[in-house]
VOVEX-768165 format. One record per atom (N, C-alpha, C, O): residue in three letters; x, y, z. Coordinates in steps of 0.1 Angstrom, whole numbers, plus 5000, padded with zeros to 4 digits. Layout:
# residues N
ALAXYZ/...
***
This chain:
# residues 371
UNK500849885000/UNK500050005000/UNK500950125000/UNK502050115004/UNK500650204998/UNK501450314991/UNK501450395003/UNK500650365013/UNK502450535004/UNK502750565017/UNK502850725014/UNK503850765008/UNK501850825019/UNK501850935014/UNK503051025017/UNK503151145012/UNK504350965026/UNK505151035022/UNK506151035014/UNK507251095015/UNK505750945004/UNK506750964993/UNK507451024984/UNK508551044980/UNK506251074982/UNK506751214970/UNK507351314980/UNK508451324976/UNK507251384990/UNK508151444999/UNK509151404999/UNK509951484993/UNK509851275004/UNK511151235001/UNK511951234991/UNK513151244992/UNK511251224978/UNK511451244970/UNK511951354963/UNK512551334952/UNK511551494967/UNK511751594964/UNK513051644974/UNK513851734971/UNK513251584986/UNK513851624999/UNK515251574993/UNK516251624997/UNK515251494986/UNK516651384981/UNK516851464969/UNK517551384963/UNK516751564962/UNK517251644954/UNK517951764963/UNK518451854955/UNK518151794973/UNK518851874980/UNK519451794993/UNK520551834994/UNK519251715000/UNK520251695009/UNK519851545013/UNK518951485007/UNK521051475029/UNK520851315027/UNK518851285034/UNK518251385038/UNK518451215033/UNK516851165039/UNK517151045044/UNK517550935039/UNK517051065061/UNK516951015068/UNK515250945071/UNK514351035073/UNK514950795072/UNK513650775072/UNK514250655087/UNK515050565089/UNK513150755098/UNK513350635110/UNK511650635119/UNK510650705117/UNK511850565127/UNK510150485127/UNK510650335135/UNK511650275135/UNK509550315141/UNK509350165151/UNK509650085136/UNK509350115124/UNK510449905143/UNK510449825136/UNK509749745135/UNK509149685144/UNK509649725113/UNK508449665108/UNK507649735102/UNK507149685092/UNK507449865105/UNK506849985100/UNK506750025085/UNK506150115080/UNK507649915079/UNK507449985065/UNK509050075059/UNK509250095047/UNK509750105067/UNK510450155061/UNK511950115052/UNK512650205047/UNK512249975051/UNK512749935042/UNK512449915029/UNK513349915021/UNK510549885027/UNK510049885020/UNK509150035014/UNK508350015005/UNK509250135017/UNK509250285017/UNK510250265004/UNK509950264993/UNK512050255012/UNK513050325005/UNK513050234993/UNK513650284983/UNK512250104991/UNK513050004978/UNK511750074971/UNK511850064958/UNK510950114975/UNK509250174963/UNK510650324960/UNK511250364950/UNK510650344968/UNK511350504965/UNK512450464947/UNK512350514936/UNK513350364953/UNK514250314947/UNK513850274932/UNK514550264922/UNK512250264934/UNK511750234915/UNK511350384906/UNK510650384896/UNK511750474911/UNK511950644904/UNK513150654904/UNK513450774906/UNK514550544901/UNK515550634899/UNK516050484889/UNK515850364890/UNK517050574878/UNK517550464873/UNK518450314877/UNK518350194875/UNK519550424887/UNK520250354888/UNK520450314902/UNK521650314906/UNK519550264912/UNK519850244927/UNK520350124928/UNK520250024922/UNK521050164941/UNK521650084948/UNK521250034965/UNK521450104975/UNK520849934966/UNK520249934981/UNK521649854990/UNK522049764984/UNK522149865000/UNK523049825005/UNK522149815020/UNK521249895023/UNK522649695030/UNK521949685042/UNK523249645051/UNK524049555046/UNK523449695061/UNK524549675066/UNK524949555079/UNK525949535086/UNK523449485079/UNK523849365080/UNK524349265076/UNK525049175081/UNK523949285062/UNK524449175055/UNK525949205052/UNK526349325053/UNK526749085049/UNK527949105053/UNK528449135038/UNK529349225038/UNK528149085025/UNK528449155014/UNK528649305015/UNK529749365015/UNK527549335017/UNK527149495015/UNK527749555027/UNK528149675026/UNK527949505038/UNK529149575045/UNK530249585042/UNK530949685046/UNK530949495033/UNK531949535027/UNK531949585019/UNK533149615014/UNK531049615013/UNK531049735000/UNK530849865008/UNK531749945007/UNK529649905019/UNK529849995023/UNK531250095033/UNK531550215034/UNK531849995037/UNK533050025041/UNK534850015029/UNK535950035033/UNK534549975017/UNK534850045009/UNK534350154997/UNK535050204988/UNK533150165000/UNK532350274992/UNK532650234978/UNK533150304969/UNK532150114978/UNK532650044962/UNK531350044950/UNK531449994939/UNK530250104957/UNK529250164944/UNK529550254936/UNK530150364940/UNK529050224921/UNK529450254914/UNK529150404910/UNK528050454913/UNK530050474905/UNK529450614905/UNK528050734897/UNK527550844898/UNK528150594888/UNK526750604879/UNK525650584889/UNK524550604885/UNK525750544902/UNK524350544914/UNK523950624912/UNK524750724911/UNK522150644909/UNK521250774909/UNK520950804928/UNK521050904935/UNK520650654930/UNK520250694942/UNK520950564958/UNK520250464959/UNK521650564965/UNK522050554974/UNK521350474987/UNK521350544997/UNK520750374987/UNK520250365003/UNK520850315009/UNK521250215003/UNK521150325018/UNK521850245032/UNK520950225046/UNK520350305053/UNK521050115047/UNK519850045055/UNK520849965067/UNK521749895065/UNK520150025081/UNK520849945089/UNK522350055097/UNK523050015107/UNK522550165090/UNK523650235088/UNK524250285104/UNK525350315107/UNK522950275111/UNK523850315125/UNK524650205133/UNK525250235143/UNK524550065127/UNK525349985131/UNK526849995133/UNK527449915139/UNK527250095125/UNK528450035118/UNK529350205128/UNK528850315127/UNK530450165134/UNK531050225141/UNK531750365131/UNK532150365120/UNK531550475141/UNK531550625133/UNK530850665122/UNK531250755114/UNK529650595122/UNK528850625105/UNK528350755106/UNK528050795094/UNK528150845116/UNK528050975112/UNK529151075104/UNK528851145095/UNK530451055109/UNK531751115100/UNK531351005088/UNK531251065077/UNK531250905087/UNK530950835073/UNK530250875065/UNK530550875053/UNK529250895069/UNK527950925058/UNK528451115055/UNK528451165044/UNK528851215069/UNK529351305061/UNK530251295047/UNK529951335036/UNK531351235049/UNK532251205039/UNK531851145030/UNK532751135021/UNK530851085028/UNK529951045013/UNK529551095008/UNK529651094996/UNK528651175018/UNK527651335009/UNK528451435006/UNK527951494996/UNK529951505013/UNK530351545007/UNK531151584999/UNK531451694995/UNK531451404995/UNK532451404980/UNK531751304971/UNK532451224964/UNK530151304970/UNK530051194964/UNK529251254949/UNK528551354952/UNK529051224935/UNK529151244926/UNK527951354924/UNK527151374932/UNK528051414914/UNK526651524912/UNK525451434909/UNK525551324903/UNK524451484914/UNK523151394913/UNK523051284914/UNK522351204907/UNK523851244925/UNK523651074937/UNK523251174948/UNK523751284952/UNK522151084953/UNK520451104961/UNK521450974974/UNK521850864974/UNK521351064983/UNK521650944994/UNK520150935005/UNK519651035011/UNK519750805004/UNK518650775016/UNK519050695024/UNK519650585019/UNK518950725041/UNK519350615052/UNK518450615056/UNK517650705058/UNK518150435060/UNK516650405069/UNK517450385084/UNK518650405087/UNK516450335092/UNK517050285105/UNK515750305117/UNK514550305114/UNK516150325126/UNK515150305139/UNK515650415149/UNK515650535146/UNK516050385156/UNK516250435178/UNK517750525170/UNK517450635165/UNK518750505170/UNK519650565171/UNK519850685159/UNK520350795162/UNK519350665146/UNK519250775140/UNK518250855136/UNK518050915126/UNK517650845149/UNK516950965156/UNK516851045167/UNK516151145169/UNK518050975176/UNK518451035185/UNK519951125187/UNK520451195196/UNK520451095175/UNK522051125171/UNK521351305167/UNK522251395166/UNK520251355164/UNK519451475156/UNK519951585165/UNK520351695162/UNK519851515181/UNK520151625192/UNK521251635196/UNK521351715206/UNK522351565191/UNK524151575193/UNK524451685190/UNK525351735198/UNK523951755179/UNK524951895172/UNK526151835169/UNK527151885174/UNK526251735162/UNK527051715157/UNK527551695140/UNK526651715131/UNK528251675138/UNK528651715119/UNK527551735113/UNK527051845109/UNK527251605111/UNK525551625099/UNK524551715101/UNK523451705095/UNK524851825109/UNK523851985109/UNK524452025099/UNK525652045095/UNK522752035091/UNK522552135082/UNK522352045066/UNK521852095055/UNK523051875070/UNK522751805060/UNK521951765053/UNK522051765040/UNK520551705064/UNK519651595058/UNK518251645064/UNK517851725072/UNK517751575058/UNK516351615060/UNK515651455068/UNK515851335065/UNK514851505079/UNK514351365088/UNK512951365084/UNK512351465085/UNK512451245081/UNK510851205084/UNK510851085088/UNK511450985084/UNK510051085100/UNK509251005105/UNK508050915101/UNK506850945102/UNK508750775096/UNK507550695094/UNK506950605102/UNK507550505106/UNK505750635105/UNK504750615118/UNK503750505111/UNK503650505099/UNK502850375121/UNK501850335115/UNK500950445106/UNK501050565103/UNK499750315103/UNK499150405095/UNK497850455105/UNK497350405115/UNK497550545098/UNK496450635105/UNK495150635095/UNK495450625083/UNK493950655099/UNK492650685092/UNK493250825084/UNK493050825072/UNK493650895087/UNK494151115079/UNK495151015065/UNK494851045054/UNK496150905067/UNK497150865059/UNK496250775050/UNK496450785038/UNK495150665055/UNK494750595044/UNK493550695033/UNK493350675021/UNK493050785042/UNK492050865037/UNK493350975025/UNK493150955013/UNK493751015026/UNK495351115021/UNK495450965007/UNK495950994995/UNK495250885009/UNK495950744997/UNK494250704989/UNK493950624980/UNK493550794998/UNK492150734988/UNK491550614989/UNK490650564982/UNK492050574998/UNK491350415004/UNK490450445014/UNK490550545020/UNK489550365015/UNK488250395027/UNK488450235034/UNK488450125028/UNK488750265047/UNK489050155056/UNK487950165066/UNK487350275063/UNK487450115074/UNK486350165086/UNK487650155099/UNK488450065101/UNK487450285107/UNK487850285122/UNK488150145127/UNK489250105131/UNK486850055125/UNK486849895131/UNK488349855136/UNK488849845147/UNK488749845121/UNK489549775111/UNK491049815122/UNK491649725127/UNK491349935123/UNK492549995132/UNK492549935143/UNK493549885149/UNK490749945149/UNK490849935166/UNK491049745168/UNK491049695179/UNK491249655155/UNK490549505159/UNK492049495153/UNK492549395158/UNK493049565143/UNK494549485140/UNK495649555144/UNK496749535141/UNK495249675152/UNK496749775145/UNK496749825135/UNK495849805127/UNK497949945132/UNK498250025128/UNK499249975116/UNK499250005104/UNK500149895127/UNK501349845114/UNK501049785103/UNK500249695102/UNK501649845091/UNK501449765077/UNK500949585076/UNK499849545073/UNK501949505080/UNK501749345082/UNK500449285085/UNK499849225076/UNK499949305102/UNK498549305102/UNK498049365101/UNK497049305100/UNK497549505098/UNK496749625090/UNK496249535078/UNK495049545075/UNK497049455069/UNK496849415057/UNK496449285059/UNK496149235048/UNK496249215067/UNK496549045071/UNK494749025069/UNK493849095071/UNK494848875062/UNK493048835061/UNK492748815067/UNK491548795067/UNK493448785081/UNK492548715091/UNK493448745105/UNK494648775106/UNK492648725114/UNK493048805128/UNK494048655133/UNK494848685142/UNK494348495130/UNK495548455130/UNK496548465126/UNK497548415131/UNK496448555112/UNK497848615110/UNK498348735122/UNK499348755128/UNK497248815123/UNK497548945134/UNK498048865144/UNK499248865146/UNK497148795151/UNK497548735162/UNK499248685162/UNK499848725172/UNK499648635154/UNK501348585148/UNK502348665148/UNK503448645153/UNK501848785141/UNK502848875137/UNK503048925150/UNK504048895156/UNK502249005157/UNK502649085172/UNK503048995179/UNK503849035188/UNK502848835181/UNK503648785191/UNK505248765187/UNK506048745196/UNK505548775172/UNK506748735172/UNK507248895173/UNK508448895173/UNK506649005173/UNK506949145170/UNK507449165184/UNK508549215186/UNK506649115196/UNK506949145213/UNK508249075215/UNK509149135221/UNK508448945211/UNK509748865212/UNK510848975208/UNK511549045216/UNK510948975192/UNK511549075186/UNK512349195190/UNK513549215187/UNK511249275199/UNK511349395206/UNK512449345219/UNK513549405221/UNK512149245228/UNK512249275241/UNK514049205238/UNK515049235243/UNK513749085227/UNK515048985227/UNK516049055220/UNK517149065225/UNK515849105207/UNK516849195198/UNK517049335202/UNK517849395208/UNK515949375195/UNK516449535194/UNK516749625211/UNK517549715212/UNK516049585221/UNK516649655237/UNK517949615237/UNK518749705242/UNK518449495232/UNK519549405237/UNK520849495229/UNK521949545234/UNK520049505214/UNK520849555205/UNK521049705209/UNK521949775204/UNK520149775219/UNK520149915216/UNK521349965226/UNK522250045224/UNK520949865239/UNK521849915253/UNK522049755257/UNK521249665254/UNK523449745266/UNK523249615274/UNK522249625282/UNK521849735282/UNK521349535290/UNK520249555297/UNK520649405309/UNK520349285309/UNK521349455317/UNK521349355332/UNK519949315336/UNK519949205342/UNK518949345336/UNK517849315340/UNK516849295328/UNK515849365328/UNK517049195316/UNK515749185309/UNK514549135311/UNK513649155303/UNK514549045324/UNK512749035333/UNK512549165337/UNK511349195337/UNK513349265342/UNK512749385350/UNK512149465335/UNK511149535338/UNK512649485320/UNK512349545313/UNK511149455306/UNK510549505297/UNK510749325310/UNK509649255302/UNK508749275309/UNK507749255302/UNK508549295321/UNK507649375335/UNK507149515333/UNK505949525334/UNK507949605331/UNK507849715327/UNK506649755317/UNK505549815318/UNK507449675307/UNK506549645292/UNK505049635293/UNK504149705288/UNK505149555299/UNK503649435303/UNK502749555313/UNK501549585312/UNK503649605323/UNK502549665330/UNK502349815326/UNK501949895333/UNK502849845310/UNK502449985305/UNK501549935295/UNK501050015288/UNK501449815294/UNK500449815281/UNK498849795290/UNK497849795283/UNK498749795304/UNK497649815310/UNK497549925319/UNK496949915330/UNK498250045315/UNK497850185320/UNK498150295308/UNK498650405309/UNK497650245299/UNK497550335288/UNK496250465293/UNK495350435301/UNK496350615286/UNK495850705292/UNK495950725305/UNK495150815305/UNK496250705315/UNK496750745331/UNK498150755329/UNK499050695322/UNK497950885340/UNK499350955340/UNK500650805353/UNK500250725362/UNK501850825348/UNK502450675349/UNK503350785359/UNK503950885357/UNK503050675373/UNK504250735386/UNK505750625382/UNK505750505381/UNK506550705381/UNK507550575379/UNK507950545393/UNK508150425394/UNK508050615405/UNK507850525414/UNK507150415418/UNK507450305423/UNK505950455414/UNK504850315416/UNK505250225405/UNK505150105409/UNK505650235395/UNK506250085387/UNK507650075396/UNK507449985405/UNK508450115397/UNK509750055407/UNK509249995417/UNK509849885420/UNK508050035424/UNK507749955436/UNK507149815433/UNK507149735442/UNK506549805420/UNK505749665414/UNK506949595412/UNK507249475416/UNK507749685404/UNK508849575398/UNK509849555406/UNK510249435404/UNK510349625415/UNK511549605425/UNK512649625422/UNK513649575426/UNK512449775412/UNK513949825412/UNK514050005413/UNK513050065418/UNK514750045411/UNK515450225415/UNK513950275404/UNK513350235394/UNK513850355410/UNK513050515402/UNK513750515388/UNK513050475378/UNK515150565388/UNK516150605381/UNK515950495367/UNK515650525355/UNK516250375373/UNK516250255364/UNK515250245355/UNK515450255343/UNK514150245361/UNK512650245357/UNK512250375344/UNK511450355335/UNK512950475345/UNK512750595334/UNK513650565325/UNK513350585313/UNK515150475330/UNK516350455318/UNK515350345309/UNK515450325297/UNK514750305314/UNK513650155308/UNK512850205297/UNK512850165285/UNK512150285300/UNK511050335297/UNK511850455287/UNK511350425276/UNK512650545285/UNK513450575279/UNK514250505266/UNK514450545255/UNK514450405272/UNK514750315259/UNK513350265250/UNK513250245238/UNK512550245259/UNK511150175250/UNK510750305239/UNK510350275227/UNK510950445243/UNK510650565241/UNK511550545224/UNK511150535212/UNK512850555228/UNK514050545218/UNK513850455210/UNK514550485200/UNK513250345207/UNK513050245200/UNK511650235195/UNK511150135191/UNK511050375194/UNK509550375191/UNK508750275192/UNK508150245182/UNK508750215203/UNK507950125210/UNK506450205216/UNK505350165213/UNK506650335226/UNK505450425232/UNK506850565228/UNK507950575225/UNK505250655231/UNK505550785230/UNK504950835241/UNK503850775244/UNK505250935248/UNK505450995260/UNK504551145256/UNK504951225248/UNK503251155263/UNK502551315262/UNK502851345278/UNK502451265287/UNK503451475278/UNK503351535294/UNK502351605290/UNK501951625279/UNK501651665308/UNK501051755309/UNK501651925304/UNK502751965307/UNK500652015296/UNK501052105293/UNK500752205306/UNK499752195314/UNK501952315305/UNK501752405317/UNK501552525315/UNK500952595323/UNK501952565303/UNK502152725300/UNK500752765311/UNK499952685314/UNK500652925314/UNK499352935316/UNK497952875321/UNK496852925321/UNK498352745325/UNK497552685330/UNK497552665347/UNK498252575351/UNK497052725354/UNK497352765367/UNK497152575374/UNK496652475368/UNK497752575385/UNK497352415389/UNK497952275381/UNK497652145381/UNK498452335375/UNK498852205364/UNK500052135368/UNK501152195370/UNK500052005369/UNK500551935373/UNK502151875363/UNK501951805353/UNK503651905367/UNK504051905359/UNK505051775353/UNK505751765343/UNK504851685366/UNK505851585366/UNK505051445360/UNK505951365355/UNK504151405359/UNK503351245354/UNK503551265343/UNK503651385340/UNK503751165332/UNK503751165320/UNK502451065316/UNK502250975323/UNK501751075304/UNK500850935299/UNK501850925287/UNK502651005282/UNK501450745285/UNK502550725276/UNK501150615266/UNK500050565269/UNK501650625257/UNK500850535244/UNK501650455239/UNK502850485241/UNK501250335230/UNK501950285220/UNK502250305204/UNK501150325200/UNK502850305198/UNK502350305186/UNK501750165177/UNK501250165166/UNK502050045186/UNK501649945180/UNK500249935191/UNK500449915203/UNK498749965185/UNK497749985193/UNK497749835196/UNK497449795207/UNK498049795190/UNK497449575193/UNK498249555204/UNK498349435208/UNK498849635209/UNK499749595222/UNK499249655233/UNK499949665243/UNK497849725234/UNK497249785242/UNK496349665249/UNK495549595243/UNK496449645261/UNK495049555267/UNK494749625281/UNK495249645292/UNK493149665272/UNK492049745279/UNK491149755270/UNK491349735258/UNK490049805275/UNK488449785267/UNK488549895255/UNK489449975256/UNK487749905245/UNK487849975232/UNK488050085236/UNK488850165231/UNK487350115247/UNK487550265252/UNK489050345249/UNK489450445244/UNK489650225256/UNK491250265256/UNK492450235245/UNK493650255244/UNK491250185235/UNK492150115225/UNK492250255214/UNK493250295209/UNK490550335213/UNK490350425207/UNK491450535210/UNK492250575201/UNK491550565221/UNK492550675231/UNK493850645225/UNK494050745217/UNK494650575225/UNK495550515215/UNK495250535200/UNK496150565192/UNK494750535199/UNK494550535178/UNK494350705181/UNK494950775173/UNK493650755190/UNK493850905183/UNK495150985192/UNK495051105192/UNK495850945196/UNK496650985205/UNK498150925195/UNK499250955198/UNK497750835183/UNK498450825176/UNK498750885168/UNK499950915164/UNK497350925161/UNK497050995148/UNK497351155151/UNK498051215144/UNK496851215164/UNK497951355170/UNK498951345170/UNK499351435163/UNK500251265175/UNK501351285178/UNK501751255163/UNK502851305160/UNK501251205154/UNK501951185137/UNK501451315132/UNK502151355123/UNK500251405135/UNK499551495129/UNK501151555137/UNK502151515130/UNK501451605146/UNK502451645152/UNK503951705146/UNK504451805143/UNK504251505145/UNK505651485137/UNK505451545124/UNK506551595121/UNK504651565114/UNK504051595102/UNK504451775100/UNK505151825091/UNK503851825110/UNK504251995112/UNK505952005113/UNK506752085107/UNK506151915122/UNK507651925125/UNK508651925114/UNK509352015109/UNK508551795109/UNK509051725100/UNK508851815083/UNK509651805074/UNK507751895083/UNK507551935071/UNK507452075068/UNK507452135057/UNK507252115081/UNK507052315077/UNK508452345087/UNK508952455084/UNK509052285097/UNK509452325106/UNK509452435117/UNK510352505122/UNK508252425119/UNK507552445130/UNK507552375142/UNK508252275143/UNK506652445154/UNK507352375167/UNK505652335167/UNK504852415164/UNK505352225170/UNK504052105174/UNK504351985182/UNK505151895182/UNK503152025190/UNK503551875198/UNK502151855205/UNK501251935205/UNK502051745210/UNK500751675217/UNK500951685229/UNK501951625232/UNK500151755242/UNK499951745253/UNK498751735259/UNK497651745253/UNK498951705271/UNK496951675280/UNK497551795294/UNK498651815299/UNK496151835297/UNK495951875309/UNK495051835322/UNK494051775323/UNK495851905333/UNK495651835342/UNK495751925353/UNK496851995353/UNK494851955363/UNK495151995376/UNK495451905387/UNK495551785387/UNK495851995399/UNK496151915412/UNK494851835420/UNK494951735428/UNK493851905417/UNK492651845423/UNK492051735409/UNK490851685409/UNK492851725401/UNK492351605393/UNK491651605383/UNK491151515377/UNK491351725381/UNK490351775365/UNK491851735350/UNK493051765347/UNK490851655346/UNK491551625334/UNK491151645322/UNK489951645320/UNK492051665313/UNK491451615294/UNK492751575288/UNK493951615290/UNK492151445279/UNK493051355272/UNK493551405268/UNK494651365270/UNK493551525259/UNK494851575249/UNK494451725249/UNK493351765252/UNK495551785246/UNK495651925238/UNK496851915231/UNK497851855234/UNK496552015215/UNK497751995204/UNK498252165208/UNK497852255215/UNK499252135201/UNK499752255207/UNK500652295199/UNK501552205199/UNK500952385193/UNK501752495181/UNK502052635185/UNK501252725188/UNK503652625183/UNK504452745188/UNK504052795205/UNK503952905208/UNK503952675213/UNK503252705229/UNK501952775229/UNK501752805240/UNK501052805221/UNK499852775219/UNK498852695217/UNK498852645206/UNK497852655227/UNK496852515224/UNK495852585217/UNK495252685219/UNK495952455203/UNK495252485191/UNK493652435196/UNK492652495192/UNK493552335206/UNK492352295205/UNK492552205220/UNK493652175222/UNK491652175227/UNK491252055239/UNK490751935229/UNK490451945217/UNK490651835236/UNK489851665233/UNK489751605241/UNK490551595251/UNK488851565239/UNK488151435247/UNK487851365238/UNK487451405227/UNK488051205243/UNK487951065234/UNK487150995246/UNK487350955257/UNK485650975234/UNK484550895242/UNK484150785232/UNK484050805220/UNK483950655239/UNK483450545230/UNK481850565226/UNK481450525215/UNK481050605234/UNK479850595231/UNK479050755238/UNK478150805231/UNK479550805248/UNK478650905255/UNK478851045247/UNK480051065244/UNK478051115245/UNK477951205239/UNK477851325247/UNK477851445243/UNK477851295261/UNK477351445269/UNK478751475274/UNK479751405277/UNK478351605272/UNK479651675273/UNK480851665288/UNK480251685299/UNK482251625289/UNK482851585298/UNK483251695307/UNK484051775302/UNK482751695322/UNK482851775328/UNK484351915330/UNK484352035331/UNK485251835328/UNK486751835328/UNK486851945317/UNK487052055321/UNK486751925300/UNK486251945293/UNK485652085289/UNK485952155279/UNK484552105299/UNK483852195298/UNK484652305305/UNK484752425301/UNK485352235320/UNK485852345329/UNK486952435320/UNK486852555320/UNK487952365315/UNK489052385306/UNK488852485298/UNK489452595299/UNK487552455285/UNK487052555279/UNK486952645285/UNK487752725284/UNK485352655296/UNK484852795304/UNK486252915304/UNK486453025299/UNK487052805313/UNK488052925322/UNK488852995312/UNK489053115310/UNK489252875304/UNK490752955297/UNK490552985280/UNK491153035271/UNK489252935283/UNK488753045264/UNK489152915255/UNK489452985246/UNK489352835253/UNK490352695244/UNK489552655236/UNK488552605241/UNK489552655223/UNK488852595215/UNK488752425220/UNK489852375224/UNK487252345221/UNK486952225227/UNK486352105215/UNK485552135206/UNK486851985217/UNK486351905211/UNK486151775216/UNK487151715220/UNK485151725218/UNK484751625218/UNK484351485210/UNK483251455205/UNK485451415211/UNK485051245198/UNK484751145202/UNK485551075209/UNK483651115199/UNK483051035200/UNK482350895187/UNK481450915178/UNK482950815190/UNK483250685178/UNK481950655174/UNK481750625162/UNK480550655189/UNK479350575184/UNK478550705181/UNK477550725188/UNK478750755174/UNK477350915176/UNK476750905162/UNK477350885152/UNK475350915165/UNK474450965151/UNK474551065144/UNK474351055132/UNK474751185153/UNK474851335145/UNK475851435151/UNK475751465162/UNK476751475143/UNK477651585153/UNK477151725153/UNK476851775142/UNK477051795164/UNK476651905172/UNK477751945175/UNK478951905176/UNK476852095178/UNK477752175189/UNK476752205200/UNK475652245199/UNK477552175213/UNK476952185227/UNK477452315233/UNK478652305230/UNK477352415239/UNK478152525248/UNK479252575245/UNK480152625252/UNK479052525232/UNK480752595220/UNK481352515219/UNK482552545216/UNK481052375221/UNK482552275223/UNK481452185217/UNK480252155220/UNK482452125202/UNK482052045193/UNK482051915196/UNK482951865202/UNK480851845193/UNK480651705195/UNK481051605178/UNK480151615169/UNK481951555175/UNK482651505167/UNK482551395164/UNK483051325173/UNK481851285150/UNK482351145150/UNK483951155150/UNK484551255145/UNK484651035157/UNK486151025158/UNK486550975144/UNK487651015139/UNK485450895138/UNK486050845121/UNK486350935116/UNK487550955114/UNK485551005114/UNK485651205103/UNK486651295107/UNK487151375100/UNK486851245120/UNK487751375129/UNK489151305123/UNK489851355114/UNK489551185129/UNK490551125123/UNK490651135108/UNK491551215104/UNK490051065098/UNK490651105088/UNK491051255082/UNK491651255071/UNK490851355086/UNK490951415083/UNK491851555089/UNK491851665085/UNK492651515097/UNK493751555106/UNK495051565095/UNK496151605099/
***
């Protein structure tokens, strides 16, 4: 299925290198080889395989390459001075693309050589805004019953889904944590795991996980930190600007793989749009370079709302995510009243969308696709 950010990349690889990183499985090897059928002459190199490591570390493609990918590339010791010294001596109109995961996306905040080089996009599951954007009509159902990721997204039947995520959790917990950091404790990080995928939307005390699992505060965030780094979940804090009472230390954390969520649809939905924001998000970031990000609020006496989006430290809008109730969420209303905030309310099972006391009552299908 085709991936609407293609043609962006595509334009982005006539001026500098394209970095594509994203949870693994996601699509993005198969992104760069679709990319790779608009250019005459590509070359895909992966740097596990042991051929193509030795070609990569003698830079033995040939110079007629239109287009360059290197797949796997933060493996390979000093590949940032590397990939500078590629792009900077390498022929007129050779297009360099690097895929990868956790590390080259976290190398963005070094300040180191490659400022000023390359251009990053983030490829995320798919979302209702991305299949609607490709002209496909999927129903909501379909997200909340397989996930997001390409594999089961596409799968005929819920024992392939079932398949794929159990060998995807192995995958995660056995390879890539192992691969990313040593980890002395991988029951304390498969604990972790397990008990965030049943506090999705509540704000997460990492003391109270240290106290379940039986290790340091400290530990527990390096954990969770890595899960973060490996686009496993994504992290929304509470926003504070201007918000009197707001609470600034709890974080809620989501998945991006929703099928790893267990809790009732309610919570499954909360996740799919809490996806579809933080990619609406990465999307501003990544393409206007602009400052966007996803936050919720929260007081000390416990008034909450699931999300607020937020551009240039201004909240663009409030939400609330409801499976079935339509009346307006007290929390919600308070937020609006006080602080003037454009309000929205989504709701998955509704007959007709309204507006109630200025704050929009929303189907979540329409709302989503269309982000």
């Amino acid at each position: 299925m085709k991936r609407f950010q293609k043609e962006q990349i595509i334009k982005d690889l006539e001026k500098k290198i394209v970095f594509i990183v994203g949870p693994r499985q996601v699509g993005k090897t198969w992104l760069a080889k679709d990319i790779a059928k608009s250019f005459a002459n590509p070359v895909y190199l992966n740097y596990d395989r042991l051929e193509d490591r030795q070609i990569i570390h003698n830079e033995a493609w040939l110079d007629s390459t239109d287009l360059l990918i290197l797949d796997e590339l933060h493996k390979m010791k000093n590949w940032k001075n590397f990939i500078k010294g590629v792009f900077d001596t390498k022929p007129d109109g050779q297009k360099i693309l690097v895929t990868g995961s956790a590390r080259l996306d976290t190398f963005r905040y070094s300040g180191d050589s490659l400022l000023g080089r390359f251009f990053l996009h983030r490829l995320l599951p798919f979302t209702p805004a991305e299949i609607y954007k490709i002209e496909e009509d999927i129903p909501l159902d379909t997200f909340l019953a397989k996930g997001c990721f390409p594999e089961p997204f596409l799968a005929a039947d819920i024992n392939e889904v079932n398949r794929w995520r159990m060998q995807y959790i192995n995958g995660l917990i056995r390879y890539d944590i192992l691969d990313f950091e040593r980890i002395h404790e991988i029951k304390a990080i498969e604990t972790i795991f397990e008990l965030l995928r049943h506090r999705i939307g509540s704000p997460i005390s990492f003391r109270s996980i240290s106290e379940d699992v039986g290790i340091s505060s400290n530990t527990v965030k390096k954990y969770i930190q890595i899960l973060e780094s490996l686009f496993v979940i994504f992290r929304i804090n509470p926003f504070s600007k201007n918000i009197a009472r707001s609470l600034l230390k709890e974080p809620k954390l989501y998945f991006y793989d929703i099928g790893l969520v267990k809790g009732d649809e309610g919570i499954i939905l909360e996740n799919l749009v809490a996806l579809s924001l933080q990619k609406k998000a990465f999307e501003i970031v990544d393409y206007t370079g602009k400052n966007a990000c996803l936050n919720y609020l929260r007081t000390k006496d416990g008034k909450e709302v699931d999300f607020c989006f937020v551009q240039d430290d201004n909240i663009q809008y409030i939400l609330e995510v409801k499976l079935s109730d339509s009346s307006i969420s007290k929390p919600l209303k308070y937020f609006h009243e006080k602080y003037n905030l454009p309000a929205i309310q989504l709701v998955k099972n509704l007959k007709r969308e309204h507006k109630q006391n200025s704050i929009n009552i929303l189907k979540a299908e329409e709302f989503l696709k269309k982000l």
